[in-house]
C-alpha positions in Angstrom: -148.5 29.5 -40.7 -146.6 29.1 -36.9 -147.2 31.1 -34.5 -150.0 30.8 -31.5 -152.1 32.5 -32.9 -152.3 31.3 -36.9 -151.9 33.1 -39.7 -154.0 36.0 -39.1 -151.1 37.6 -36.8 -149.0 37.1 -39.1 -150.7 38.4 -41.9 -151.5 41.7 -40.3 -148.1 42.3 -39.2 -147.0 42.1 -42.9 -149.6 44.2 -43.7 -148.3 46.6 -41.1 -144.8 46.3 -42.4 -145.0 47.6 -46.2 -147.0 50.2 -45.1 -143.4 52.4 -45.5 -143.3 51.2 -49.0 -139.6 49.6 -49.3 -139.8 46.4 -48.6 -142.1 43.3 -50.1 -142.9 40.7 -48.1 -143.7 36.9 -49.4 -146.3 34.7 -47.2 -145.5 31.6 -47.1 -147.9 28.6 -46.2 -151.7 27.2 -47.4 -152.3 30.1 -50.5 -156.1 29.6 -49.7 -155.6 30.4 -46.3 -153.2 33.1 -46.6 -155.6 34.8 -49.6 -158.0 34.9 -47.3 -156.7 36.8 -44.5 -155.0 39.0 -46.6 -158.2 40.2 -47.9 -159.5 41.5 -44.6 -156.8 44.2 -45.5 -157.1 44.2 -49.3 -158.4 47.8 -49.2 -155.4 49.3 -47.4 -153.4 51.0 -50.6 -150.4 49.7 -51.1 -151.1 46.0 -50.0 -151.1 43.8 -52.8 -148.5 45.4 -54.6 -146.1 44.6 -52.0 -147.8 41.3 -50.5 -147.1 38.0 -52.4 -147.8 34.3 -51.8 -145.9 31.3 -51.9 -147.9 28.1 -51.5 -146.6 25.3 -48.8 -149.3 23.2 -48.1 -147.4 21.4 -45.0 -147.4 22.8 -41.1 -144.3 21.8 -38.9 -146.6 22.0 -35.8 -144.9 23.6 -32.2 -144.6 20.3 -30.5 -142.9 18.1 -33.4 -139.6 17.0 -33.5 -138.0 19.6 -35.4 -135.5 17.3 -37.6 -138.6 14.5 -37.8 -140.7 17.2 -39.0 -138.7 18.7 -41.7 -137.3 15.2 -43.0 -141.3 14.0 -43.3 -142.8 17.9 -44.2 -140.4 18.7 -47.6 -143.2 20.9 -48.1 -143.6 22.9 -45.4 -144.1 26.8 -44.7 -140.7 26.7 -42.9 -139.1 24.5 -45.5 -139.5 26.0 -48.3 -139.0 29.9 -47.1 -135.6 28.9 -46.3 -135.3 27.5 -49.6 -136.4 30.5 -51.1 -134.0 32.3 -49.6 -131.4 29.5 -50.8 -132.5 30.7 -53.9 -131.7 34.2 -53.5 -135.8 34.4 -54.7 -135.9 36.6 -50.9 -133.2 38.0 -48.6 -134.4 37.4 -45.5 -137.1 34.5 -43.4 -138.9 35.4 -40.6 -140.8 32.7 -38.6 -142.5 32.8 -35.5 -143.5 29.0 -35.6 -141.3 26.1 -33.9 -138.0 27.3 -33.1 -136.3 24.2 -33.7 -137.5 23.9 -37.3 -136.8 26.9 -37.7 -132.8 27.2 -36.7 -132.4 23.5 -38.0 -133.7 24.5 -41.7 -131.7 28.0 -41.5 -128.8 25.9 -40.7 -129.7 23.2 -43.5 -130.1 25.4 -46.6 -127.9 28.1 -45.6 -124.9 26.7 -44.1 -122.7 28.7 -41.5 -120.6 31.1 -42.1 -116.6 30.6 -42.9 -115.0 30.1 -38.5 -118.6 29.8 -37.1 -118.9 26.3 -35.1 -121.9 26.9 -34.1 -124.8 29.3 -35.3 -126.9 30.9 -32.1 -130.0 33.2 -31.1 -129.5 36.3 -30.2 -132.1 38.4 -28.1 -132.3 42.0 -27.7 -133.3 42.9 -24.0 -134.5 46.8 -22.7 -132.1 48.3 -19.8 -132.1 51.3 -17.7 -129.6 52.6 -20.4 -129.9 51.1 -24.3 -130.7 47.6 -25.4 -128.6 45.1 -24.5 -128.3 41.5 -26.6 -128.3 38.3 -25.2 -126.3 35.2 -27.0 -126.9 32.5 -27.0 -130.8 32.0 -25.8 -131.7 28.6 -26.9 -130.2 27.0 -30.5 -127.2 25.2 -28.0 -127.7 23.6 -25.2 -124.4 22.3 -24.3 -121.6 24.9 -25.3 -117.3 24.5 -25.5 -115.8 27.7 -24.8 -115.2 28.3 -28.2 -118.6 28.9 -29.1 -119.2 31.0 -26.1 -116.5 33.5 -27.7 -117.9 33.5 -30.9 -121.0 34.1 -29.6 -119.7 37.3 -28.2 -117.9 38.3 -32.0 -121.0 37.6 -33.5 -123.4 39.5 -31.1 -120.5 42.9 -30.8 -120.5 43.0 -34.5 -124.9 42.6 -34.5 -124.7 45.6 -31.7 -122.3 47.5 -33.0 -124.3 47.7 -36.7 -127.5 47.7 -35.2 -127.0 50.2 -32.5 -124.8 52.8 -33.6 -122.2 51.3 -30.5 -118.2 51.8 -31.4 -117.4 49.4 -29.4 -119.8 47.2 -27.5 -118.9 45.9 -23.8 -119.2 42.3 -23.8 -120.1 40.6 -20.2 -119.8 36.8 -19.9 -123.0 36.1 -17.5 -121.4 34.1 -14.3 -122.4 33.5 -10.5 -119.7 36.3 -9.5 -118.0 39.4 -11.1 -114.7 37.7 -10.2 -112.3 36.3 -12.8 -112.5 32.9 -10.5 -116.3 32.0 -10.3 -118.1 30.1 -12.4 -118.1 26.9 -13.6 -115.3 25.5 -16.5 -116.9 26.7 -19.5 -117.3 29.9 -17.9 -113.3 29.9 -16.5 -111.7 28.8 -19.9 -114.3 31.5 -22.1 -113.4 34.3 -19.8 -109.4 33.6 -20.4 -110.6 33.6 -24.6 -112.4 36.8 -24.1 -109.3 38.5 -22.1 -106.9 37.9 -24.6 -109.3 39.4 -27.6 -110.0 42.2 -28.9 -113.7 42.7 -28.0 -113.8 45.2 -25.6 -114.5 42.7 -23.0 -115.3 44.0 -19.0 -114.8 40.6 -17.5 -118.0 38.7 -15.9 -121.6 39.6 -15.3 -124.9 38.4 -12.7 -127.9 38.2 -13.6 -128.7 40.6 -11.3 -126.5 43.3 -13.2 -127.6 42.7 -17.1 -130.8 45.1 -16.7 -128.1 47.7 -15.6 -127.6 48.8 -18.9 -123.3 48.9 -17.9 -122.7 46.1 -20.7 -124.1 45.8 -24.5 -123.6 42.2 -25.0 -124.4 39.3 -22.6 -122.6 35.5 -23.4 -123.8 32.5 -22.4 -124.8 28.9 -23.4 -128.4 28.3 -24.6 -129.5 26.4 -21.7 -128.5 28.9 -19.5 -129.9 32.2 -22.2 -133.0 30.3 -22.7 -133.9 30.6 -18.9 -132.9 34.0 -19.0 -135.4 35.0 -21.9 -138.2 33.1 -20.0 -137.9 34.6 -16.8 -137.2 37.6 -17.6 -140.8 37.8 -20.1 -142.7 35.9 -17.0 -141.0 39.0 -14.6 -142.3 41.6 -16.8 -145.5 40.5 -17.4 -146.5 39.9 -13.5 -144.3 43.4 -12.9 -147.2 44.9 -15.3 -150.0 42.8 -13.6 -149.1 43.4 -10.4 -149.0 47.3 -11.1 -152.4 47.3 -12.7 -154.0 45.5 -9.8 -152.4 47.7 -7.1 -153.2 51.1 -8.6 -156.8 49.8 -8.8 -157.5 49.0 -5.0 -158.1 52.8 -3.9 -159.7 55.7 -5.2 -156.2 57.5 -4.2 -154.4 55.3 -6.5 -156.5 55.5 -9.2 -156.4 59.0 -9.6 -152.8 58.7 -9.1 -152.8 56.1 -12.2 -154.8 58.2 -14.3 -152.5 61.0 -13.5 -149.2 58.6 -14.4 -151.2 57.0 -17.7 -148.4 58.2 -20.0 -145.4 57.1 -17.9 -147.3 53.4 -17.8 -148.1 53.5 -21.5 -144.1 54.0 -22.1 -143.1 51.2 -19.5 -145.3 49.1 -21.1 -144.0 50.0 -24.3 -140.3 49.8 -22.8 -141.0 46.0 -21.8 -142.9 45.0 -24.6 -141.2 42.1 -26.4 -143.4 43.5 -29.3 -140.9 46.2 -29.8 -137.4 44.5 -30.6 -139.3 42.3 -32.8 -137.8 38.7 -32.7 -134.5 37.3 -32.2 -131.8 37.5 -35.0 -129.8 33.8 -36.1 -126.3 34.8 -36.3 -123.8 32.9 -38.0 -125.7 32.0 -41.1 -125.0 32.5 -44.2 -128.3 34.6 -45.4 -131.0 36.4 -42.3 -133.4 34.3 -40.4 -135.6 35.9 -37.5 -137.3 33.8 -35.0 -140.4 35.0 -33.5 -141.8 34.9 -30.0 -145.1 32.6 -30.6 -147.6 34.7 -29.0 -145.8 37.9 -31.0 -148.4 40.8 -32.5 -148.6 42.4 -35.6 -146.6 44.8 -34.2 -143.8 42.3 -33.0 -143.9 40.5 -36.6 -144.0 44.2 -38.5 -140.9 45.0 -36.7 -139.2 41.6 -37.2 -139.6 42.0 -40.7 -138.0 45.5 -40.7 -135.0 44.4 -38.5 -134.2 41.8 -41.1 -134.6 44.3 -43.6 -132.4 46.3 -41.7 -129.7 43.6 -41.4 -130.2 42.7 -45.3 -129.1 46.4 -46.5 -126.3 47.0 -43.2 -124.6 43.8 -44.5 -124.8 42.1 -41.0 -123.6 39.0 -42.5 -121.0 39.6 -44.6 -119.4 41.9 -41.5 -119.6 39.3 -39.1 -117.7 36.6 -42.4 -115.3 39.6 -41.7 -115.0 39.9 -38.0 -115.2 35.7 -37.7 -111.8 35.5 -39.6 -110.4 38.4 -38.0 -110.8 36.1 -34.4 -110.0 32.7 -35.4 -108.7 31.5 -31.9 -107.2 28.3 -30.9 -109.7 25.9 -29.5 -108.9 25.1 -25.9 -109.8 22.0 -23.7 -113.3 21.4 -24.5 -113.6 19.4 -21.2 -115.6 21.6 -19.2 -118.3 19.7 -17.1 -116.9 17.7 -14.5 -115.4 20.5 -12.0 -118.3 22.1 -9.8 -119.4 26.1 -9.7 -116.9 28.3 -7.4 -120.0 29.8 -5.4 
């Protein structure tokens, strides 16, 4: 029921996902609702066989409180596909309504892994090279550097799986690439992430992520979440700003027709739409959020990463790599000395 765009999206993007035949998908939210939009695809073979409906008659709504919302909405589409999965009655929730709800109900039926402090969001970004995954974009504002390095466990282990990557290379994003810059949280998780085992290459800019030089990208929610915005604002105007100048002469028209395939794959290269959503590592069971404008395309492929993650085992591996890395938590007092410019 989230999403911008209301069910309808959603619906289709389910429809496109069973398409392949292995994998059922439960909707969850108003039955009448849902029954009706998934008629407009009733004749499509295949659908109803692999389409069923759970009835929530409650709506957590993008701009409530998420913890207000789910103490008051028991009932709701979020609640109770989270409790479904709780129940082992589905392996995998994916949501493109409010975030918050959303990571607070994952973490509220689920529980965290064994060693994980704090569950995060992680977000697959396109480089000049192969994706690259961003942790943590949003669930924590205010990070110790403990959860900064398990951030980077959880995200090499989701890269490694997911990719086909031996052994990712973890950046820690910073103001400099030198050992010294940064603020405290950044200092104390760099000296955690030198004396691991991750195959960690020391610290990142912003400027360098789209490089495609590192697999993995840490940082604290606050800072991620700025990150993921800008850098959907950047590509849209990119796109914009293409289309508008390949329009104002008859020279670069031609010359746009004459590109038209090589647009259609950048397009396709910086389309959100294509990763899907953004995995919630650290959980005990496999929750996707969803961008709010996202496609049937975007939630299609959402629902095939999670099943992806349900049949690699994502969860129990990172249980595995979690214990494996059990570090020492350091001085968590990290905001009172200023940024090394």
């Amino acid at each position: 029921m989230g999403g911008d765009s209301g069910p309808a999206e959603l619906v289709a993007g389910a429809v496109l996902a069973v398409a392949a035949r292995d994998l059922r998908v439960t909707l969850v939210g108003d039955e009448t609702i849902l029954a009706s939009e998934l008629r407009q695809h009733g004749s499509q073979p295949g659908v109803a066989q692999c389409i069923d409906i759970v009835h929530a008659p409650e709506v957590v709504a993008m701009d409530e409180s998420p913890i207000e919302a789910l103490r008051k909405k028991k009932n709701s589409s979020i609640a109770v596909s989270f409790s479904l999965l709780k129940k082992k009655e589905v392996d995998a929730v994916v949501s493109a309504g409010n975030s918050g709800a959303t990571m607070a109900a994952a973490v509220r039926n689920l529980g965290r892994l064994p060693n994980v402090s704090r569950p995060g969001i992680a977000s697959v970004f396109p480089t000049l090279r192969q994706p690259m995954v961003m942790m943590d974009v949003g669930a924590n504002v205010d990070c110790r550097p403990l959860h900064l390095y398990q951030f980077a466990v959880m995200a090499s282990t989701f890269s490694r799986m997911m990719f086909n990557i031996d052994r990712p290379r973890v950046g820690l994003l910073s103001i400099g690439e030198e050992a010294g810059k940064g603020n405290i949280l950044v200092k104390k998780t760099h000296a955690l992430l030198s004396d691991s085992d991750l195959n960690y290459v020391g610290n990142v800019e912003g400027r360098d992520c789209f490089k495609g030089d590192v697999h993995v990208v840490v940082c604290d929610g606050f800072v991620g979440n700025i990150c993921l915005k800008l850098s959907e604002g950047l590509a849209g105007a990119v796109l914009t700003m293409l289309k508008h100048e390949l329009s104002q002469t008859l020279s670069a028209r031609i010359g746009a027709i004459l590109s038209r395939k090589a647009f259609v794959n950048l397009r396709k290269v910086l389309d959100y739409a294509e990763y899907g959503g953004a995995p919630l590592l650290g959980l005990n069971g496999i929750g996707i959020v969803c961008h709010g404008k996202s496609s049937p395309m975007a939630i299609a492929n959402a629902l095939k990463v999670s099943a992806r993650m349900v049949r690699s085992g994502v969860c129990a591996t990172i249980a595995e790599m979690m214990e494996k890395s059990v570090v020492e938590e350091p001085d968590s007092d990290h905001g009172t000395e200023e940024a090394d410019g």
